[in-house]
C-alpha positions in Angstrom: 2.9 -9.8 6.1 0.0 -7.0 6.4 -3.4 -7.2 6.0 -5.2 -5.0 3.9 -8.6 -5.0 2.3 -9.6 -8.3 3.8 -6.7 -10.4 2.6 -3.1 -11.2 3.5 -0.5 -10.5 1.1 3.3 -11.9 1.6 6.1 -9.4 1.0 9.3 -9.8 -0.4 11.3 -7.0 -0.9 9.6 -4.5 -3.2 7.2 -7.6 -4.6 4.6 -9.3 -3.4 2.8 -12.5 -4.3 -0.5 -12.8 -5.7 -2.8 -15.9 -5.7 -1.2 -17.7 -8.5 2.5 -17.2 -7.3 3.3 -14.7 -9.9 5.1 -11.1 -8.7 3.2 -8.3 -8.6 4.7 -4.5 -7.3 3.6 -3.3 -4.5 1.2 -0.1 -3.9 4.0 1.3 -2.2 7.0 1.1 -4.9 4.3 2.4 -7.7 4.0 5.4 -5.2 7.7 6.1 -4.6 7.6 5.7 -8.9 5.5 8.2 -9.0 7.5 10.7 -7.3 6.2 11.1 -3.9 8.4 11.7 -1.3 9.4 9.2 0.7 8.0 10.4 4.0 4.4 10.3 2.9 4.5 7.6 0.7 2.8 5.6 3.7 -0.3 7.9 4.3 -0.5 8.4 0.6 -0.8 4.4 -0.2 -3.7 4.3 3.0 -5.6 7.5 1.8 -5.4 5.6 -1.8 -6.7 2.4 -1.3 -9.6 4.2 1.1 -10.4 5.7 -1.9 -10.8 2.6 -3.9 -13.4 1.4 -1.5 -13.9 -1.8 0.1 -14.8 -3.8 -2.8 -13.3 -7.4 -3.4 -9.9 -6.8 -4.9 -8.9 -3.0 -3.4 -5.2 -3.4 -3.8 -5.4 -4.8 -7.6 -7.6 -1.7 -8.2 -5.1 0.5 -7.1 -2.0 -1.4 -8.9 -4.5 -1.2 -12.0 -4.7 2.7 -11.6 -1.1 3.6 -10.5 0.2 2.1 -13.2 -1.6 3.7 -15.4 0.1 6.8 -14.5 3.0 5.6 -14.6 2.4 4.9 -18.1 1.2 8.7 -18.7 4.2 9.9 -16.7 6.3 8.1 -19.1 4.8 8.9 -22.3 4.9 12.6 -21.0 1.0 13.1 -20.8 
């Protein structure tokens, strides 16, 4: 488990659970989709969800936004 912006989050594997049980992908495997290497994915996710602030829901922000560039990765953009 780790602890980050206020609330606990359960891993498993490359998921993790949100409050109503469903799967979600972690910060961390939209990073490594995104092409950074694997070394600094780590320091990348921190220095990302610093970024985002320490509103209510930081890591559903960040999800929100990564995979939004995944989606313009994709379509080439």
């Amino acid at each position: 488990m780790s602890k980050r912006g206020g609330k606990m989050l359960e891993r498993n594997g490359m998921r993790q659970f949100d409050q109503v049980g469903q799967t979600v992908p972690t910060i961390e495997s939209l990073v490594e989709r995104l092409g950074v290497p694997a070394d600094r994915v780590e320091t990348f996710t921190y220095a990302l969800v610093k970024a985002f602030g320490k509103e209510d829901q930081p890591d559903k922000r960040v999800r929100e936004f990564l995979e939004f560039k995944l989606k313009e990765k994709m379509q080439g953009i």
